[in-house]
N, C-alpha and C positions, 0 to 999 in steps of 0.2 A: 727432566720434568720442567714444563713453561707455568710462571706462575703469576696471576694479575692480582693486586692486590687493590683494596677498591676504597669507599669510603670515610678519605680524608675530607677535610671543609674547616669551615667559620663555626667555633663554640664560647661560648663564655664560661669564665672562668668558677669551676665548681658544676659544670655540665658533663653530660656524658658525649661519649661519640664510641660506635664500633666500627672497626676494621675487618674486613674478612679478603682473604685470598682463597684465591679458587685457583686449583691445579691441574692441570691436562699432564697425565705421567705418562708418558709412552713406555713399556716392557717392565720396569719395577712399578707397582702400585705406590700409589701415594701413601698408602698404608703405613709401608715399610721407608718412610723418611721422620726421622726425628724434624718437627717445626719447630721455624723460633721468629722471633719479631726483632727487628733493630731497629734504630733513630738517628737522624743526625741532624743535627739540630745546625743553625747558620755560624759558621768560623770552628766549628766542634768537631772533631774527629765519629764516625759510627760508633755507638755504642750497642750493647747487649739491654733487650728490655725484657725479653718472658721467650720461655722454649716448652715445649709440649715433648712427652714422648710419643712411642708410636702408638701404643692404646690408648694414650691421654689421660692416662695415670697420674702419671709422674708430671711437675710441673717445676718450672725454675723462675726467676724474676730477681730483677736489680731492685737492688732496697727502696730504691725512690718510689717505687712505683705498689711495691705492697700492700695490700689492702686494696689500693684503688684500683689497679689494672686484673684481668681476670683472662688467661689463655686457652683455647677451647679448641676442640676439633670434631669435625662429624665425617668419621673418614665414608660413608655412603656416598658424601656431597662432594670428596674430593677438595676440603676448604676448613680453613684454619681461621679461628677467630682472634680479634681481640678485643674485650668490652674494657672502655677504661671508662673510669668514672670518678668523679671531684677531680677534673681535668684543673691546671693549672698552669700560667703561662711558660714556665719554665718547663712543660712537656713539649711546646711548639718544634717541629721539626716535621723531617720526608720519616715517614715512617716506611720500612723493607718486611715483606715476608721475604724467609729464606728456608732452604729444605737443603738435610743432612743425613749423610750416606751411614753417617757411624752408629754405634749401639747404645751410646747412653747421651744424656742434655749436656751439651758443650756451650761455651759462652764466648766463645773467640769469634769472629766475622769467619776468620780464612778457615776455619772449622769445614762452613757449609759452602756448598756446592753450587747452588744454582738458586736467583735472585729473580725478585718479583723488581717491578720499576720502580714503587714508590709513590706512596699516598701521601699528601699535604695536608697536617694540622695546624691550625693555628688556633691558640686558648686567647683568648683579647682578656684582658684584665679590668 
């Protein structure tokens, strides 16, 4: 599965911004990929930030981000969301979609399989 992940930019701090990836799944539907979001912010190793399952039931998310981040999917549209909201500048980073072969929400990077390039936020304070 190739995935673009799209709508990073310039926000201040305590604004919103959404992320959405769109996926082209070649022979497994996008359906059937657990989704998740990661960051890496500048000097920082990737970190785990929100995972979807594959009905978009089930949801998972780093504490930092609780309340304010919201992980969504519309598998029709083949695209995974992420609405974050009271952005802050310690969320600034490449934000990643990433898509995973296994059966339940994993939080590990090496977990998932196949990586979007990477969207750029910055929170100015």
């Amino acid at each position: 599965v190739q995935l673009q992940a799209s709508g990073g930019g310039l926000v201040q701090a305590g604004g919103p911004l959404r992320l959405s990836c769109a996926a082209s799944a070649s022979g497994r539907a996008f359906s059937r990929y657990i989704m998740g979001w990661f960051r890496q912010a500048p000097g920082k190793e990737r970190e785990f930030v929100a995972a979807i399952s594959r009905s978009g039931v089930a949801t998972a998310y780093i504490d930092s981000v609780k309340g304010r981040f919201t992980i969504s999917r519309d598998n029709a549209k083949n695209t995974v969301y992420l609405q974050m909201n009271s952005l802050k500048p310690e969320d600034t980073a490449v934000y990643y979609c990433a898509a995973d072969n296994g059966d339940v929400i994993r939080r590990h990077d090496r977990e998932y399989e196949y990586w979007g390039q990477g969207t750029k936020v910055t929170v100015s304070s």
